[in-house]
N, C-alpha and C positions, 0 to 999 in steps of 0.2 A: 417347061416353066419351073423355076427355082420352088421349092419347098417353102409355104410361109408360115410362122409361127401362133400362135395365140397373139405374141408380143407385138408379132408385125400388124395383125388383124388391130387388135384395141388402138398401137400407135396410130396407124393409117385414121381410124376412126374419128381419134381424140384431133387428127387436125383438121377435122371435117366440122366438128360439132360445136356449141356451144357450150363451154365447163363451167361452173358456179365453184365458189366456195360455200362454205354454211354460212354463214353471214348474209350471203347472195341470197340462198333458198330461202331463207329467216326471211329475208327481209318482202319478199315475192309473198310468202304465204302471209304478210302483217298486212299487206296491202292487197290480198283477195287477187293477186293478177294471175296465179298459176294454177292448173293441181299437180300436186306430188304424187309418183306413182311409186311405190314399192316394187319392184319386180324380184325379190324374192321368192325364194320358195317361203310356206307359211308356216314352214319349221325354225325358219330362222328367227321368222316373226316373232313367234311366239317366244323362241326362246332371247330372244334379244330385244324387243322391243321395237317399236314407231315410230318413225317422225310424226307430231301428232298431224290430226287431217291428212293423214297419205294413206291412198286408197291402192288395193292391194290388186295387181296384175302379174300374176307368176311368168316367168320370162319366156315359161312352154307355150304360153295361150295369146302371148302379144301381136304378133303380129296378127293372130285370127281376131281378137276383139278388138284390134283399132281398123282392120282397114274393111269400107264400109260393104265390100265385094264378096264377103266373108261369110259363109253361111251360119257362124259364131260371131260376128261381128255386134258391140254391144252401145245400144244407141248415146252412150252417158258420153263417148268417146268422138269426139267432133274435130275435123280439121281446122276449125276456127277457133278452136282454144289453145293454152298456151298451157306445155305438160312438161315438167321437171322427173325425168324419172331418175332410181337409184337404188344399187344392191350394195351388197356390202362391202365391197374395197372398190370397185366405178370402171374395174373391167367387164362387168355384162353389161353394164348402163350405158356405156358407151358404146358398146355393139348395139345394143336397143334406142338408142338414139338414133342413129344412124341408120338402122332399119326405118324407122318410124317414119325418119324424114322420106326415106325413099319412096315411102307410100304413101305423100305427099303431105304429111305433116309438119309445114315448114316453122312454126313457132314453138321448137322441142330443143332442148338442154338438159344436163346431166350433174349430178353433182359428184364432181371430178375426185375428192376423197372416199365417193361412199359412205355409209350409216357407218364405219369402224370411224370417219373423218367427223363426221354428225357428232360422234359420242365425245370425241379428245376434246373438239372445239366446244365441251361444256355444255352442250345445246340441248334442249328438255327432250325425254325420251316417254312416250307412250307405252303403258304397259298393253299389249296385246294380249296377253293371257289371262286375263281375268275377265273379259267378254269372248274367248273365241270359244266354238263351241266343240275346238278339237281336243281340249283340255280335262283331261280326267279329274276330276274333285271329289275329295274325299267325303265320306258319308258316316 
């Protein structure tokens, strides 16, 4: 079998899945239909900020806290909800999509720019640093 790339993995994915633009996710979380997941790591978080209300699932732990077989698996995560997830450029989200559905989460999407695509398109940014509690403060 041919060698495949990163590039071929995310393409393959991205025509598998559901992409959003920000406008798209906007308009999902004004209307209560989704949750946003971050799947960053929670350095990134911190150092770059939130889409606000996206709840944080680092892209190591995804697949153990959605699927419910999982002795990590985390009850807030239901196959009958409808999950927007997204890293910083929408090559791991897209791979995490695509995981997600296979373990039968068929109402998942991705936001196809990533949080770098979140920030151009102007769109409010949550500071994550000022409640997290990995944040050293001066004294």
């Amino acid at each position: 079998m041919p060698r495949r790339t990163v590039h071929d993995l995310v393409a393959e994915a991205r025509a598998e899945i559901e992409e959003l633009t920000p406008a798209q996710v906007q308009a999902e979380l004004t209307a209560g239909r989704a949750t946003v997941v971050d799947i960053r790591d929670f350095r990134e978080r911190i150092e770059k900020g939130s889409i606000p209300g996206a709840v944080s699932a680092p892209r190591g732990m995804l697949e153990f806290w959605f699927d419910p077989e999982s002795p990590y698996h985390k009850d807030r995560y239901t196959p009958d909800q409808r999950y927007i997830f997204y890293c910083g450029s929408g090559w791991r989200s897209a791979l995490a999509t695509k995981v997600i559905g296979e373990i039968g989460y068929d109402d998942v999407a991705h936001l196809e720019s990533g949080f770098s695509g979140w920030v151009e398109a102007g769109m409010v940014v949550e500071d994550v640093a000022s409640t997290s509690p990995w944040v050293r403060r001066g004294s």
